[in-house]
C-alpha positions as CSV (number, residue, x, y, z in Angstrom):
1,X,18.2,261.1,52.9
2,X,21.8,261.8,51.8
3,X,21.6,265.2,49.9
4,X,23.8,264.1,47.2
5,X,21.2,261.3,46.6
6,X,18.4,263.6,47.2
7,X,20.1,266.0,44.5
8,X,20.1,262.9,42.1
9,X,16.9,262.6,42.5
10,X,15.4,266.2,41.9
11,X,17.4,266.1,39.1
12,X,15.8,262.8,37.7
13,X,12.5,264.5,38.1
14,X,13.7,267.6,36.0
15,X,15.2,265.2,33.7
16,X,12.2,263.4,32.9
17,X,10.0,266.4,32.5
18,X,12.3,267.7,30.2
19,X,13.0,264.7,28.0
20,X,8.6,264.0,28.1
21,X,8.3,267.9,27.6
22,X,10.7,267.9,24.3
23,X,10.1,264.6,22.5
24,X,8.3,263.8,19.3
25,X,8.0,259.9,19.4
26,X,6.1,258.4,21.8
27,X,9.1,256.2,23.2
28,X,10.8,258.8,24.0
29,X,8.0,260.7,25.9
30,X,7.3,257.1,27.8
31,X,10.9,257.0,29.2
32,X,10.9,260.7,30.6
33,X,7.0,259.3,32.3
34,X,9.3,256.4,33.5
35,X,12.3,258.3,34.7
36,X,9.9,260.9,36.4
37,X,7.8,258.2,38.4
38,X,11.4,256.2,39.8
39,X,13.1,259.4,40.8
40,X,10.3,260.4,43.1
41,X,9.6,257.0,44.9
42,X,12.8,256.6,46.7
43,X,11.8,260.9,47.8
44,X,8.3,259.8,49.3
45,X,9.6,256.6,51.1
46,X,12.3,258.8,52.5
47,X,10.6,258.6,56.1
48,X,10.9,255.0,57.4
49,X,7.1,254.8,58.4
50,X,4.2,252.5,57.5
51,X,1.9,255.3,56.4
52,X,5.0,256.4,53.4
53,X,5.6,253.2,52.4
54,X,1.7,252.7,51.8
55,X,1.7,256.0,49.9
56,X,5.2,254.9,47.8
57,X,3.6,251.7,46.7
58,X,0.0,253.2,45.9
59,X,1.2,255.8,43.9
60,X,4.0,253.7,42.2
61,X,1.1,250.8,41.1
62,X,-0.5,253.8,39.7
63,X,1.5,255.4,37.6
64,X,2.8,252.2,36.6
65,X,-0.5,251.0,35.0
66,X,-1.0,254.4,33.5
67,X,1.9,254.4,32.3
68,X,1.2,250.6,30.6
69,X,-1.5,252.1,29.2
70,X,-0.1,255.2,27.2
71,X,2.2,253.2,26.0
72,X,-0.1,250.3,24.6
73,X,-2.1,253.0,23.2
74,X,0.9,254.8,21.3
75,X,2.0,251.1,20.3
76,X,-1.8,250.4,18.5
77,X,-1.7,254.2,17.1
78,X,1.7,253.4,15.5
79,X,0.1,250.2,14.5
80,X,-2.4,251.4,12.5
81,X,-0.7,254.4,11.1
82,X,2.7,253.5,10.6
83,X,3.7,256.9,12.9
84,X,5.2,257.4,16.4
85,X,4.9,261.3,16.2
86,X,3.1,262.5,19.1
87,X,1.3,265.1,17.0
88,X,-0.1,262.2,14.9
89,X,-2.5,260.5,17.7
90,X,-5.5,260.1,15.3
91,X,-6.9,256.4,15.9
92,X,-10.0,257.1,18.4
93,X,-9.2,254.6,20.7
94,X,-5.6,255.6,21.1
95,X,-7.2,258.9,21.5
96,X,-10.0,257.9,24.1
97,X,-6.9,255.6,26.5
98,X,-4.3,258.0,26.5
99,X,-6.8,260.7,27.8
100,X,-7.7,258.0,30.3
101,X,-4.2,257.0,30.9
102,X,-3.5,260.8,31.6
103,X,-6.2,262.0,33.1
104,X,-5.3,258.9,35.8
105,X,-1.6,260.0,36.2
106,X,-2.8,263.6,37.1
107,X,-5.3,262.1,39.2
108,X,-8.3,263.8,37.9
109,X,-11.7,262.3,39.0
110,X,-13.4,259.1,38.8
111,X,-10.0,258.2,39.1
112,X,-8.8,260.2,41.8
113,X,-8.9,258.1,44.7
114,X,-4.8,257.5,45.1
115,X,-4.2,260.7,45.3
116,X,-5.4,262.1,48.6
117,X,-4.0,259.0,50.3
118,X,-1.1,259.2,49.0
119,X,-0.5,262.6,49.6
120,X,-1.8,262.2,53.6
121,X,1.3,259.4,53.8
122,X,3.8,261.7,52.4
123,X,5.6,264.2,53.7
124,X,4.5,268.2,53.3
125,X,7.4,268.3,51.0
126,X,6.6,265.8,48.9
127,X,2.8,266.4,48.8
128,X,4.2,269.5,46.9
129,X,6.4,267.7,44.1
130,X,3.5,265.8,43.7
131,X,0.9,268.4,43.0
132,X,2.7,270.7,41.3
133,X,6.0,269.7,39.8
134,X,4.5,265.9,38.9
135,X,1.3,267.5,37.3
136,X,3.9,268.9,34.4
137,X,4.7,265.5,32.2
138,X,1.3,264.5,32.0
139,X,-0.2,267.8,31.0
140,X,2.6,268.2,28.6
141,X,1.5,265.3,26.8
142,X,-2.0,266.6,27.0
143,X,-1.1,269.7,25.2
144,X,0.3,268.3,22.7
145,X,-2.1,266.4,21.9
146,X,-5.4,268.4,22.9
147,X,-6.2,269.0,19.1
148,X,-7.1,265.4,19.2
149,X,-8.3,264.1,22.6
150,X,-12.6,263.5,22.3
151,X,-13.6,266.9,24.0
152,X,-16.9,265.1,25.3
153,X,-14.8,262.9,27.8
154,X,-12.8,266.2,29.1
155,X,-15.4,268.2,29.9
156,X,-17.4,265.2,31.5
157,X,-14.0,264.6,33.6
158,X,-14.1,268.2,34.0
159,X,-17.4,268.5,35.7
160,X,-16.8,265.2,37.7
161,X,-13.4,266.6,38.8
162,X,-14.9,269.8,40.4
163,X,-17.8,268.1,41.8
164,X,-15.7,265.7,43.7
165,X,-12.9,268.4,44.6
166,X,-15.8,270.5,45.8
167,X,-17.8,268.1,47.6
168,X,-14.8,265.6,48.7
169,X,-12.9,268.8,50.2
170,X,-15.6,270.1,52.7
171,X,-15.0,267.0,55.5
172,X,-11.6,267.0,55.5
173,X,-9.5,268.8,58.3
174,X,-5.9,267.1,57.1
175,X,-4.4,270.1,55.0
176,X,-2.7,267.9,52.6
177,X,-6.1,266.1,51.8
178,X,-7.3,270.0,51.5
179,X,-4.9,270.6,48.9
180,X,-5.5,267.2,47.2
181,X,-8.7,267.9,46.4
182,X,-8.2,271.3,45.6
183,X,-5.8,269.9,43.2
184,X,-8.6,267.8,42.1
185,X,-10.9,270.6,41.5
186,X,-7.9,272.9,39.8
187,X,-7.8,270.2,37.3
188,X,-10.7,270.2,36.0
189,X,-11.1,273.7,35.1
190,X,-7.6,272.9,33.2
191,X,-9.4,269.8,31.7
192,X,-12.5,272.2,30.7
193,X,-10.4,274.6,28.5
194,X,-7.8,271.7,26.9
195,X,-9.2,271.4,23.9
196,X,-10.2,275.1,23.2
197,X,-7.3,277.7,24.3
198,X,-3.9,275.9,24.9
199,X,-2.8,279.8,25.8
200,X,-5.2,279.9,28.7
201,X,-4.3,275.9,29.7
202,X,-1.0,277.2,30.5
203,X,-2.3,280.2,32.2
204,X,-4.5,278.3,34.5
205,X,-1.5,275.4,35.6
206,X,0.6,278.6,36.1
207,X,-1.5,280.2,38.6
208,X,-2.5,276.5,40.1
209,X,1.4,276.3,40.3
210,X,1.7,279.9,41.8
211,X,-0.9,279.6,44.3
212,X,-0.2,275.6,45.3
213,X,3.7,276.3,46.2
214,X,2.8,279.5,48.1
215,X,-0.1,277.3,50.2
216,X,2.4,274.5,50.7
217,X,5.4,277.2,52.0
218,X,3.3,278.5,54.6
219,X,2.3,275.1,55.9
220,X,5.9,273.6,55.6
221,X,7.2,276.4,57.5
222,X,5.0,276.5,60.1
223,X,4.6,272.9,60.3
224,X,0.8,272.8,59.7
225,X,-0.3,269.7,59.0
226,X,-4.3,270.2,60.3
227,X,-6.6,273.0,60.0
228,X,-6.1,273.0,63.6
229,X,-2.8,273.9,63.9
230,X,-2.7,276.3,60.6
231,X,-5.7,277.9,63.2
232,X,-2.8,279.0,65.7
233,X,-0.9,280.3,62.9
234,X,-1.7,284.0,63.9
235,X,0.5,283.4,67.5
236,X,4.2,282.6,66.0
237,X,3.7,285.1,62.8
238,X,1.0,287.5,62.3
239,X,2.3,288.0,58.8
240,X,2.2,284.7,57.5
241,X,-0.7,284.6,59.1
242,X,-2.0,287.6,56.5
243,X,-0.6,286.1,53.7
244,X,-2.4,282.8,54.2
245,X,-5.8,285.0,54.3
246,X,-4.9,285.9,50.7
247,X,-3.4,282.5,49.6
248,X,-6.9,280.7,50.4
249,X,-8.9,283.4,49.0
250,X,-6.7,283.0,46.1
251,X,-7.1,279.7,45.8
252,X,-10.9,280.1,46.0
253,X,-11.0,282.5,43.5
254,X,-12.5,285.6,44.4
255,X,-11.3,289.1,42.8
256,X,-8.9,290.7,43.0
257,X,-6.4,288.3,43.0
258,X,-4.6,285.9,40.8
259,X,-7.0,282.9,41.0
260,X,-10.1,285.1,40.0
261,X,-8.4,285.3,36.3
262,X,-8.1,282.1,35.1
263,X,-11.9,281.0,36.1
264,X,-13.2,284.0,34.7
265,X,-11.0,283.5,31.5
266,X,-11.8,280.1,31.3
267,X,-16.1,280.9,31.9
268,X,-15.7,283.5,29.1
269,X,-14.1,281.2,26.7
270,X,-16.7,278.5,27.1
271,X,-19.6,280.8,26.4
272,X,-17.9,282.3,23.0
273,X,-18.1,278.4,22.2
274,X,-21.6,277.9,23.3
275,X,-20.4,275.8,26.4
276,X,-22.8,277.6,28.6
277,X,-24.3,274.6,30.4
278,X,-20.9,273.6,31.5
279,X,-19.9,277.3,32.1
280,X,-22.5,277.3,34.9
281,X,-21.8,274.0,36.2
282,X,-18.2,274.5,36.2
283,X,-19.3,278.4,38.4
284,X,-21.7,276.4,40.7
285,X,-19.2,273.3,41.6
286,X,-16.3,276.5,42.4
287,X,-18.6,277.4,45.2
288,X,-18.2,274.5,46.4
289,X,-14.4,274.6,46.6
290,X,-15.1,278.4,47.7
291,X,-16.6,276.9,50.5
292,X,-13.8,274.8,52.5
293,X,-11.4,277.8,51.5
294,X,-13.4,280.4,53.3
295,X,-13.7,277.9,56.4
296,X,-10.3,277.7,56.4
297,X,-9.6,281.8,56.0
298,X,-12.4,281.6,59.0
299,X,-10.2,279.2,61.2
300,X,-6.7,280.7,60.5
301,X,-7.5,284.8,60.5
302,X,-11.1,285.1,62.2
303,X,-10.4,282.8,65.5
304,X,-8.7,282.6,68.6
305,X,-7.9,279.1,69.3
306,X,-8.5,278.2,72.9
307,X,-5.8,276.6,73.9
308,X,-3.0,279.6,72.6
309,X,-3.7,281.6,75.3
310,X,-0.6,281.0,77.6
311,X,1.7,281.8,74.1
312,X,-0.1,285.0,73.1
313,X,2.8,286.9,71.8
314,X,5.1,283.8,70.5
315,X,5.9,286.2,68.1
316,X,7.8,288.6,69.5
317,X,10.4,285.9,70.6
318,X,13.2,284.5,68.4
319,X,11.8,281.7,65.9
320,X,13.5,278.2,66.0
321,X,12.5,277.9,62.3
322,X,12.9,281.2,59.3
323,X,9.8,282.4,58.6
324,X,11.3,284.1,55.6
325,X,8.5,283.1,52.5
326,X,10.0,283.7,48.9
327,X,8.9,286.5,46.7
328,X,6.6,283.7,45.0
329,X,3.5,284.1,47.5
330,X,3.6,288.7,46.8
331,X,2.7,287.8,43.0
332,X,-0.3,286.5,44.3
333,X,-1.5,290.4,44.3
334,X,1.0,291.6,41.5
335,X,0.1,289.7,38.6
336,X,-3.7,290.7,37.8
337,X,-2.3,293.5,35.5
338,X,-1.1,290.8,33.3
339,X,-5.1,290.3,32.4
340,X,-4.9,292.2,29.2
341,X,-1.8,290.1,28.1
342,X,-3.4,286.3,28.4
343,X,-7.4,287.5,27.2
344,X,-8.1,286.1,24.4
């Protein structure tokens, strides 16, 4: 792609967020959904292939009808109240298909099935604008109205979410299905604690953020695409290698790094509510997320793959491609002092 057309189109996508992110009618926040969605398509059917323009179409009927239905549910809200202020969602219908318009666009389960596919026929690139930058709009609108979304069909979505992540990411050795489904499961923690601390909401999508772009770096730089190849990691850098250790565990949650805080945040909120019986099915589906991340720490940092042997020290030559990872992936480690600051 041309990269003054490419730069067009990144900036659509920050122009979108920012128009959904800082509206108060519901027309408004339905163009910047709009303008998001077009500026991406022409990015994933960049690559003339079969499998991207499969992708491009699934994920544009997608959002389309999601987007159909926010906006038919703002229209019968406005309707019946005579208001097109976001903050004034109060009909329970409206209420119940925007969450389901929403929860569809971030692609939070039952209706997660366009997402892993799509991401699989996109490029590693793209698979990141898509799980992190494109999970911003919708969750906007969800914070700003979470004092009104029904909080029964969250935290069903949210225990569905990381049941499926869990259980769906176990038999999958394409990394970008890993990370879909680990997006899945990220979700519906977020989905959990919507309607109860909007401070720890934005906490959590900070640290999915964080820990998602650092996961994606490593694999676009060392051109990863299978748990297979990110297995022969160790032979062209040794410290990328290191830091994908603590990315995964990261990502799985375990102390003391950055993904421990949110889930432990989000567990002790739920149990000042009296939310215990999804606090401990939320703790018992992370395991099973826990699970594919450690068999993934297992295959990159614990093996030898068999067929590396004749390019042993790869490393110590010249690299065709900068293995230079931003500053982002060391606040993995640095930011559990800011604990204190985000407890409630």
């Amino acid at each position: 792609m041309n990269p003054l057309i490419l730069s067009i189109m990144l900036s659509n996508l920050a122009l979108g967020l920012i128009i959904t992110a800082t509206s108060f009618h519901w027309l408004l926040a339905w163009i910047g959904l709009e303008l998001n969605t077009l500026a991406i398509l022409p990015i994933l059917a960049n690559k003339h292939h079969p499998r991207a323009t499969e992708a491009t179409a699934k994920y544009f009927i997608i959002q389309a009808t999601a987007s159909s239905v926010i906006l038919f549910s703002s229209t019968l809200n406005a309707w019946h109240t005579g208001i097109w202020d976001i903050n004034q969602l109060t009909l329970p219908l409206s209420t119940t298909m925007l969450t389901i318009a929403l929860t569809m666009k971030l692609g939070l389960a039952p209706m997660h099935f366009w997402l892993p596919e799509v991401m699989q026929g996109a490029t590693l690139s793209s698979a990141l604008i898509i799980t992190t930058w494109q999970k911003l709009p919708p969750m906007t609108l969800l914070y700003l109205t979470s004092p009104n979304l029904p909080t029964s069909i969250l935290f069903t979505l949210a225990i569905a979410s990381t049941l499926v992540g869990g259980w769906s990411g176990l038999n999958q050795t394409q990394m970008r299905k890993i990370m879909a489904y680990s997006s899945i499961a990220h979700l519906g923690w977020m989905s959990a604690i919507l309607s109860l601390s909007q401070n720890l909401l934005l906490f959590t999508l900070f640290t999915y953020i964080l820990m998602t772009t650092s996961m994606f770096f490593i694999l676009i730089v060392s051109s990863s695409k299978t748990s297979k190849d990110i297995g022969q990691l160790w032979s062209t850098s040794p410290t990328t290698t290191s830091i994908s250790l603590l990315t995964l565990i990261s990502l799985g949650g375990l102390p003391p790094l950055i993904g421990f805080l949110p889930k432990w945040l989000i567990l002790k909120e739920l149990t000042v509510y009296h939310l215990s019986p999804l606090a401990i099915a939320l703790a018992l589906s992370s395991l099973l997320s826990l699970m594919f991340y450690m068999r993934l720490t297992y295959t990159t940092t614990l093996t030898i793959s068999p067929n590396t042997t004749n390019s042993m020290m790869k490393w110590r030559f010249k690299l065709t491609k900068p293995l230079n990872l931003p500053s982002i992936i060391t606040m993995i480690l640095t930011l559990t002092p800011l604990l204190p600051l985000v407890s409630p």
